[in-house]
Structure formats: structure tokens, C-alpha cells
N, C-alpha and C positions, 0 to 999 in steps of 0.2 A: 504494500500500500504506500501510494506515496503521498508530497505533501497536496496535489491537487485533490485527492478523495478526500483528505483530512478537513481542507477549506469547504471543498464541497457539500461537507455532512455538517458543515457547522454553519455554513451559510442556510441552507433551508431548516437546520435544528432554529437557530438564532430566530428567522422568521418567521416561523411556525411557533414559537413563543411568542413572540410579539401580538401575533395575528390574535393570538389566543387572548390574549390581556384585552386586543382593542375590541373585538366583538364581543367584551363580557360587557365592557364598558358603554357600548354603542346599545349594545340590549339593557343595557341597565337604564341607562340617562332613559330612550324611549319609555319603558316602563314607567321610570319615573316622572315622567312628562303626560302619559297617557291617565296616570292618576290622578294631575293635577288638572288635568282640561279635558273629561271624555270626549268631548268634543269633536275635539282634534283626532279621532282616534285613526280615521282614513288618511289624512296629509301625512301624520308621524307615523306608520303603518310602512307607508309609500317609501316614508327619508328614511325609514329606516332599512328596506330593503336595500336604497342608492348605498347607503352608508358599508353594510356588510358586501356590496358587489366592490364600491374601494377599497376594502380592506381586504379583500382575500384576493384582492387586484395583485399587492404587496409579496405575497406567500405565490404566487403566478411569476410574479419579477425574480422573486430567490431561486424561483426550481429552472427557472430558463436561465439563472447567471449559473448557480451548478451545476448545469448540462453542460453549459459554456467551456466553467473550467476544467471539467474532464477531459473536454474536449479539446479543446488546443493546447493544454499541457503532452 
């Protein structure tokens, strides 16, 4: 193994943590937002679907840069 696998497992480990914290976050605020305004329940519904398609945008960017660097190493 060398060090390209090593960066590559750490680069989608890394982002796949992150990913993780940000959609608890993104689900959490919604929730807490859908409480305070039933309301709203359709629009933040909506933002929140946008929000988790950008975030897992992120964790899509890490596994195509450690394709990457297997690759041209």
C-alpha cells in the first residue's frame, strides 16, 4: 500500500465525517425551524432537501479526488 491509498482513505474517511456532522445539523436546524413556524412546513421541507443535495455534493467531490489520486499516482 502506498502513500496514495493512505491519502485516498483519508480523504473520503475525512469527508464522510464531515458530511455526517453537516446533515445532523441541516436536519436538526429544519426541525427546529418546522417547530417554531408549522407553517413553513412545505418551503423548509423543500430547503431542506436543497441543503442535504449540497452536502452530500461534498462527500461526491472527496470520492472523485480519491479516485483521482489512485489514479495518477
Amino acid at each position: 500500500m502506498n502513500s496514495a491509498h493512505l491519502a485516498s482513505g483519508l480523504a473520503i474517511g475525512l469527508a464522510a465525517l464531515g458530511v455526517s456532522f453537516s446533515l445532523a445539523i441541516v436536519y436538526y436546524k429544519t426541525l427546529d425551524s418546522i417547530t417554531r413556524q408549522p407553517e413553513l412546513l412545505g418551503t423548509l421541507r423543500v430547503l431542506m432537501f436543497v441543503g442535504f443535495a449540497f452536502v452530500e455534493a461534498i462527500a461526491l467531490y472527496a470520492l472523485v479526488i480519491s479516485f483521482l489520486l489512485i489514479q495518477v499516482h
